[in-house]
C-alpha positions as CSV (number, residue, x, y, z in Angstrom):
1,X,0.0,0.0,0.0
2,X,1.4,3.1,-1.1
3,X,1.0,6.5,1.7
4,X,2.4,9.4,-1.2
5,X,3.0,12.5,1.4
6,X,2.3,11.1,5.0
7,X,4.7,13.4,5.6
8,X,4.1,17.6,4.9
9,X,6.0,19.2,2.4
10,X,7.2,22.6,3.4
11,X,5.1,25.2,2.4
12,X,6.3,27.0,-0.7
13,X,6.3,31.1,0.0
14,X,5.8,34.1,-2.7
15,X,9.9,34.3,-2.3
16,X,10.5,30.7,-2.7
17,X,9.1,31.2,-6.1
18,X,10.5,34.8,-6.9
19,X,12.5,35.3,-10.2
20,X,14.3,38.2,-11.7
21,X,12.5,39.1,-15.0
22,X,14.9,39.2,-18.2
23,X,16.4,42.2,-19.1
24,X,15.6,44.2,-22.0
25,X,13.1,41.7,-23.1
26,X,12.5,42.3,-27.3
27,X,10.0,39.4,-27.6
28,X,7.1,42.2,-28.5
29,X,9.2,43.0,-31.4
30,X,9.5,39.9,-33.3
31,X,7.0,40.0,-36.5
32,X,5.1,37.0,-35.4
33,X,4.5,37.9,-31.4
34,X,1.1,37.9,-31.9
35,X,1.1,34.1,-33.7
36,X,3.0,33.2,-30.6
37,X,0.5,34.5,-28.1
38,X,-2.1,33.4,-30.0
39,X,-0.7,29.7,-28.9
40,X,-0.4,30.1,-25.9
41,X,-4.1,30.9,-25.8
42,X,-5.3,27.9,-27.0
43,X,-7.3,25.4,-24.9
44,X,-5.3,22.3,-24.5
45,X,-2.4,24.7,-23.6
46,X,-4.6,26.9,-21.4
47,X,-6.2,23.2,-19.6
48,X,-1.8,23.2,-17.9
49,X,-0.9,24.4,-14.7
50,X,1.4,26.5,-16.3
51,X,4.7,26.9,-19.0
52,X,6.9,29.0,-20.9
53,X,7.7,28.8,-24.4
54,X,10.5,30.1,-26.4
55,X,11.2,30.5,-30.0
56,X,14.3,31.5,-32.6
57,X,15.0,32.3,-35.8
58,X,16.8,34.6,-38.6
59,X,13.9,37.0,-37.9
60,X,15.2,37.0,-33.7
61,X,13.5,35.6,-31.0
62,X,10.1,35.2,-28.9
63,X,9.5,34.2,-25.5
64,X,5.9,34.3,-23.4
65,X,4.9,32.5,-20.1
66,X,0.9,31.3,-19.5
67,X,-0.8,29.8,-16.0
68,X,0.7,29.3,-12.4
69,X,4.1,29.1,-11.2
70,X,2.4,28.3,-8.2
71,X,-1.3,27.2,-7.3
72,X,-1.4,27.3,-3.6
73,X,0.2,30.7,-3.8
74,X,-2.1,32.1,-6.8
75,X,1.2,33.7,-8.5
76,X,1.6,33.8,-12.3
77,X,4.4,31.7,-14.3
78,X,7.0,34.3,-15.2
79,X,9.9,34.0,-18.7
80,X,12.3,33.9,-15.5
81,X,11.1,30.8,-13.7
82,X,13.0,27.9,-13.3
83,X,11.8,24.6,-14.8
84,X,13.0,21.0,-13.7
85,X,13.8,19.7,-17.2
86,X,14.3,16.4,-16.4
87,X,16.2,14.3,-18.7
88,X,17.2,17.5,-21.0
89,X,20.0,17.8,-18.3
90,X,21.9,14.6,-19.9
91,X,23.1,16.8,-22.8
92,X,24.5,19.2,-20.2
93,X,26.2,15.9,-18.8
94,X,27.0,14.4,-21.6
95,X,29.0,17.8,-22.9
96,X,31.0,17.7,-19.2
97,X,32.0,14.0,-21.0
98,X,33.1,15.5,-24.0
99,X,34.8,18.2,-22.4
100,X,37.1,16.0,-20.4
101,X,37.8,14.5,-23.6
102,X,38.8,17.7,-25.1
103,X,41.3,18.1,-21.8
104,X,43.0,14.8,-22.2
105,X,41.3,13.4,-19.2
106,X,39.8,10.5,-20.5
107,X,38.6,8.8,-23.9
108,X,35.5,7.7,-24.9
109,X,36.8,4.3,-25.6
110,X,37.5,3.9,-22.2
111,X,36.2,0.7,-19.9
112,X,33.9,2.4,-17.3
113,X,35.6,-0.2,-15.1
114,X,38.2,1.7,-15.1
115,X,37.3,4.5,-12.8
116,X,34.5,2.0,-10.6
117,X,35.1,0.0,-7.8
118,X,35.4,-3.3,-7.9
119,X,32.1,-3.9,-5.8
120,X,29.8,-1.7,-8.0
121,X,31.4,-3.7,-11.3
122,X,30.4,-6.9,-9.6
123,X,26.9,-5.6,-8.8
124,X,25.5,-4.2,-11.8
125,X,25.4,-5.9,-15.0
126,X,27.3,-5.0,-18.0
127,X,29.4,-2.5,-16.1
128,X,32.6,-5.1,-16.6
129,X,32.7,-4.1,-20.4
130,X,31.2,-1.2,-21.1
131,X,32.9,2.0,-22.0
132,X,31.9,6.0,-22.1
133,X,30.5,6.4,-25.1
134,X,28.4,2.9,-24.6
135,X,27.1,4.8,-22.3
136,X,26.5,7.7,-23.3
137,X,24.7,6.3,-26.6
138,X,22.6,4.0,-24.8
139,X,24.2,0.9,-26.0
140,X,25.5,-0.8,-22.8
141,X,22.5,-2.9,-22.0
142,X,22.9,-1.7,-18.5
143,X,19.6,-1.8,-16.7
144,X,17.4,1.6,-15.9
145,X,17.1,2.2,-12.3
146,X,13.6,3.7,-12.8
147,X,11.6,0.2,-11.6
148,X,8.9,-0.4,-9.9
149,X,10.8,-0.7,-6.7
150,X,12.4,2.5,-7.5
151,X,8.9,4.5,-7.7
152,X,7.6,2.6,-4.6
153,X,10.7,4.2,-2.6
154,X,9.9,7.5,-4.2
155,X,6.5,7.5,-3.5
156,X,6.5,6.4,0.2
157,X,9.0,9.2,1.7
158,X,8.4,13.0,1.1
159,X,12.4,13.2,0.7
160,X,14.6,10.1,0.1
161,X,17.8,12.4,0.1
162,X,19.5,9.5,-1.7
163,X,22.8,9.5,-3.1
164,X,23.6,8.7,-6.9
165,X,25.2,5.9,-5.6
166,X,22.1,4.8,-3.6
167,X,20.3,5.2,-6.5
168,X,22.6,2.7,-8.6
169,X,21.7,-0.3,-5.7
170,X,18.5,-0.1,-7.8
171,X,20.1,-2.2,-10.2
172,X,22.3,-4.2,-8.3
173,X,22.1,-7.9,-8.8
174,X,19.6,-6.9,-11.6
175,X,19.8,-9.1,-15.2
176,X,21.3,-6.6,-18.3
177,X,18.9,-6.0,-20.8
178,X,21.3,-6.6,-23.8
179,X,25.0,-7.6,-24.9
180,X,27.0,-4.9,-24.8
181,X,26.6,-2.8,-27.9
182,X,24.6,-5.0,-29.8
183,X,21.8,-2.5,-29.9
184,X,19.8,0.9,-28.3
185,X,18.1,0.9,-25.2
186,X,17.1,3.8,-23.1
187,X,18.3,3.7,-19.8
188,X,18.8,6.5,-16.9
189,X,21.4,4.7,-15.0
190,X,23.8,5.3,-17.6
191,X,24.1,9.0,-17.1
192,X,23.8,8.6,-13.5
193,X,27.3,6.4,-14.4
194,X,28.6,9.1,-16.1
195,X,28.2,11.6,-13.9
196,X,30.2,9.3,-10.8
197,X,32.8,8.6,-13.0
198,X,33.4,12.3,-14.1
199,X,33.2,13.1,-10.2
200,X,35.9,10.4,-9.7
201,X,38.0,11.2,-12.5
202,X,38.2,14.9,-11.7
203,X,37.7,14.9,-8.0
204,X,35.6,17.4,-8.2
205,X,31.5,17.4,-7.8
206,X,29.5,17.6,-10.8
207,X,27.7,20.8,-9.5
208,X,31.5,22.4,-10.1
209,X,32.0,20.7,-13.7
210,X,28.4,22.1,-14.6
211,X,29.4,25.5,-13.7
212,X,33.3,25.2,-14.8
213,X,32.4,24.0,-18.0
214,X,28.9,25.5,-19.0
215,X,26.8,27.9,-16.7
216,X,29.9,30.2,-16.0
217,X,31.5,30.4,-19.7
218,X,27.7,31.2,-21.2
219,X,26.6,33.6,-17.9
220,X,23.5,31.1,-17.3
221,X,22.3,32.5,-14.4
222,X,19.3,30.6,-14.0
223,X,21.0,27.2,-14.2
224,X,21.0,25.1,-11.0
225,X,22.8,21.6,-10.3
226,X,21.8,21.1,-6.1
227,X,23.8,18.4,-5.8
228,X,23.1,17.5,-1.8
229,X,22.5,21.3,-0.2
230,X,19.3,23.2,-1.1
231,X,16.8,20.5,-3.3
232,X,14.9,22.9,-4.8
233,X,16.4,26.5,-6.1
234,X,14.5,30.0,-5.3
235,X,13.0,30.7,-8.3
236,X,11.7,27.3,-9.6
237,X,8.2,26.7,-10.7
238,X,6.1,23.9,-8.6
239,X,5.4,20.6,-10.7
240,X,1.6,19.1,-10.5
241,X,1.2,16.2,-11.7
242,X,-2.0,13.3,-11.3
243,X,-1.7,10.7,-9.0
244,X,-4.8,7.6,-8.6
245,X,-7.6,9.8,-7.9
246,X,-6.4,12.2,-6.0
247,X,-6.4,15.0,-8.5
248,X,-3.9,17.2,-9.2
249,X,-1.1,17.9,-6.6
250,X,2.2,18.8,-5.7
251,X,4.9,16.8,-6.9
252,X,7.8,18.3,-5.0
253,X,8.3,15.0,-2.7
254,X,9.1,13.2,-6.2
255,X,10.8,15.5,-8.6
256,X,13.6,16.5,-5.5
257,X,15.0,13.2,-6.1
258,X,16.0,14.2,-9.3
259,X,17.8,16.7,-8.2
260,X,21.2,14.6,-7.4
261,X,21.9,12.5,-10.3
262,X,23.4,13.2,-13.8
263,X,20.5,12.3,-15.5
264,X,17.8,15.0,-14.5
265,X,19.0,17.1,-11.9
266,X,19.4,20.5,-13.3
267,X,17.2,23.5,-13.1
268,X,17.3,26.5,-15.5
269,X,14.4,28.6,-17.2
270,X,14.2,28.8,-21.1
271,X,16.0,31.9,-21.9
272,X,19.1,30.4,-20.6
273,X,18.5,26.7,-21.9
274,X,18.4,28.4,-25.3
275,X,21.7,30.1,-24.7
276,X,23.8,26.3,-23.8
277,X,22.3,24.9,-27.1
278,X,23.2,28.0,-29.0
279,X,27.2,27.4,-27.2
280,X,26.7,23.7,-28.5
281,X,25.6,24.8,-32.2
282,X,28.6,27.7,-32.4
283,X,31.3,25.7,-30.7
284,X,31.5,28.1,-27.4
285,X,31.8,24.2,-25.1
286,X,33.3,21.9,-26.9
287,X,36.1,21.1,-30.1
288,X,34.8,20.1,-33.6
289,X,35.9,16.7,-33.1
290,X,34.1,16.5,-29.7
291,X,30.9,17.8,-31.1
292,X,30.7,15.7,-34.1
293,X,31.5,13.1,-31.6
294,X,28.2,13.9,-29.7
295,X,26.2,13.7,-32.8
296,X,27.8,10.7,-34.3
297,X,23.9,9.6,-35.6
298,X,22.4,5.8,-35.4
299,X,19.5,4.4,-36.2
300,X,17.5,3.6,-32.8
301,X,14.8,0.8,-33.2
302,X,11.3,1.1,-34.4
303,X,9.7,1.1,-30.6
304,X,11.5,4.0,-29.6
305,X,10.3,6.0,-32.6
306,X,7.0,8.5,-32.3
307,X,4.8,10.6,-34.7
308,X,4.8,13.8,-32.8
309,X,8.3,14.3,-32.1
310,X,10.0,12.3,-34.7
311,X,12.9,10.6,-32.7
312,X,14.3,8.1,-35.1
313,X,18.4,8.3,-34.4
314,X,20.4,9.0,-31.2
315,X,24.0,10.0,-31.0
316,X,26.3,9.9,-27.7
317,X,24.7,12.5,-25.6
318,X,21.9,14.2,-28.5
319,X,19.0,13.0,-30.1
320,X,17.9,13.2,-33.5
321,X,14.8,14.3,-34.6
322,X,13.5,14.2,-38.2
323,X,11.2,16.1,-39.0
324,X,9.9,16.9,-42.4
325,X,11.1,20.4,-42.5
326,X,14.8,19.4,-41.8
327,X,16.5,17.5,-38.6
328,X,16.4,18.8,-35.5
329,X,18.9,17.7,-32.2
330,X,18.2,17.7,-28.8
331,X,16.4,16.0,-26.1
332,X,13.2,15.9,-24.1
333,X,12.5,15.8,-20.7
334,X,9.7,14.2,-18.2
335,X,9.6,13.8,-14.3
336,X,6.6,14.5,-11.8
337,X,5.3,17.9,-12.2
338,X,7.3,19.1,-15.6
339,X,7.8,17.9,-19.4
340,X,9.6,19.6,-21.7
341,X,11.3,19.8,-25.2
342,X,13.9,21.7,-26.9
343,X,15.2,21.2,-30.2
344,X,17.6,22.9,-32.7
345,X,17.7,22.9,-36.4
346,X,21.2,23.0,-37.4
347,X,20.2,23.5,-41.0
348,X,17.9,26.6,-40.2
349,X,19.7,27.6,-37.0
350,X,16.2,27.5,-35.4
351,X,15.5,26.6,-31.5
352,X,12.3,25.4,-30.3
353,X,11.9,25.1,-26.2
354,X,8.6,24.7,-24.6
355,X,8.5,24.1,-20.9
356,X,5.7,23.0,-18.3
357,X,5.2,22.4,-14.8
358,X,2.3,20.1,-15.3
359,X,2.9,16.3,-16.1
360,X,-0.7,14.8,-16.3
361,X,-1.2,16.3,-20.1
362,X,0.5,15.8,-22.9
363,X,-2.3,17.1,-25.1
364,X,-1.4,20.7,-24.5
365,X,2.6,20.6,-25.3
366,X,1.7,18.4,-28.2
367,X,-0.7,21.0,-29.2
368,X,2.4,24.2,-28.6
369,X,4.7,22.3,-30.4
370,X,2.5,21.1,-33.9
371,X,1.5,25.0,-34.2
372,X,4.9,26.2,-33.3
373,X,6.3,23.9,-35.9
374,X,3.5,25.6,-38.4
375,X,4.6,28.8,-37.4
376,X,8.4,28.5,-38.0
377,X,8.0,25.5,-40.6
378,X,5.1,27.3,-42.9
């Protein structure tokens, strides 16, 4: 028997949620502004709790926020709020990778073995032969943590505080889905891997090698790796999400869990999302070699394939998204209480984020992104 939030969750205040609003904001200007608005305004996205959405192109840019940041507390979701984007965070792990690459650190060829202990090896499958960039592609057959014993835990403690290593006993003595490298299969653990091993290769924390590496170089003052201090950043919108029949509720026992671990724990509002994939796309993070590394495209296999988002390839730390207007990389992201997406289009130099701090609906990103797409993509 499950009892979700036995215990109270601190209540969230007007401050807790307080964000600076961007500076010298031109979204007004852009010729399409009122196209943009005009989405937002539509039902299905009007039915979420709340989200921002950004867009970019030749013609500049266009941001605009609808709904709550916070119901309890009545306040409206701000350009300047904070989202939990989930597994979005793995490209921001995946470039720390690549970066230590780029410094001679490591290679992607090498055995993750290498920098584990020999207990951890023994316990989870797979980990005796795979290397970095197995991981990183999704090709190690080593087993995702997220099980059903996994959400049980979640769901029965208003905060776990867990390690990333306590989160890896979730796959301990557990079978491997697949030889190593002989095909694709999604799995969190891997980046929850990576980020250990960049911690033990470096010594230092991966809240450090977020900021050395990416938030400082591109200014992104929004972004937020907690690591083990303060769970949830000032700033951050609330996630709702459904659970059973309760209705809609706050998610915060859940989604602080995914705070820790380098496959969803980082925090950071659109405006500055967009500016780490625009250092990505103009080479501000990481070497030529490193970034065609990163998008070194394969095919993934036909189940992991979709007709909204058109996923059909994944490279070692992006995806690939084909679209009929042109490919697009990135990644999307879904935990308790948020989903997002953002994409570039390399051959347009075009970004597309949407962000929300409701999980229950799909229905109403589905509906931003297709009349986005229309709008960019005429």
């Amino acid at each position: 028997m499950i009892f979700f939030s036995c215990e109270e969750l601190p209540e969230v205040t007007p401050e807790d949620l307080a964000c600076s609003p961007i500076s010298n904001d031109q979204s007004q200007l852009h010729p399409k502004a009122s196209e943009f608005q005009a989405i937002l305004e539509s039902p299905d996205v009007q039915a979420l709790v709340g989200g921002v959405l950004y867009v970019s192109a030749e013609d500049g840019y266009w941001q605009g926020a609808w709904g709550k940041a916070s119901i309890e507390q009545n306040l409206p979701m701000q350009t300047c709020h904070r989202f939990m984007i989930a597994s979005i965070s793995k490209v921001f792990t995946a470039t720390v990778v690549h970066r230590l690459v780029d410094e001679g650190i490591w290679t992607l060829a090498d055995p993750i073995s290498q920098y584990l202990d020999a207990d951890t090896i023994k316990r989870i499958a797979n980990a005796d032969q795979a290397n970095l960039r197995q991981l990183l592609a999704h090709t190690c057959g080593i087993k995702d943590y997220y099980t059903t014993e996994f959400e049980m835990a979640r769901l029965n403690n208003v905060n776990n505080n867990w390690t990333q290593e306590e989160v890896l006993s979730f796959v301990f003595g557990k079978s491997a889905e697949f030889e190593v490298g002989s095909t694709y299969g999604y799995s969190n653990t891997n980046y929850v891997l990576l980020a250990i091993l960049a911690e033990r290769a470096t010594g230092k924390k991966m809240a450090q090698l977020y900021d050395d590496y990416i938030f400082s170089p591109l200014g992104l003052e929004s972004a937020y790796y907690s690591g083990f201090d303060t769970p949830i950043p000032t700033g951050t919108a609330s996630g709702y999400g459904q659970l059973y029949e309760r209705g809609l509720i706050w998610t915060e026992s859940l989604y602080q869990d995914e705070m820790k671990t380098g496959d969803g724990g980082i925090a950071i509002n659109a405006w500055d999302l967009s500016k780490f994939y625009q250092g990505l796309a103009n080479g501000r993070l990481l070497s030529p070699e490193s970034f065609e590394a990163m998008s070194e495209w394969f095919a993934t296999p036909e189940e992991y394939h979709d007709d909204i988002f058109y996923q059909t390839k994944n490279g070692n730390g992006l995806e690939y998204f084909d679209f009929p207007s042109g490919y697009a990389w990135g990644h999307t992201g879904a935990v308790d209480g948020f989903l997002s997406i953002a994409l570039y289009f390399p051959e347009s130099q075009r970004t597309i984020i949407i962000l929300t701090n409701e999980a229950s609906l799909q229905e109403g990103r589905i509906t931003a992104f297709e009349a986005v797409m229309t709008e960019m993509f005429p």
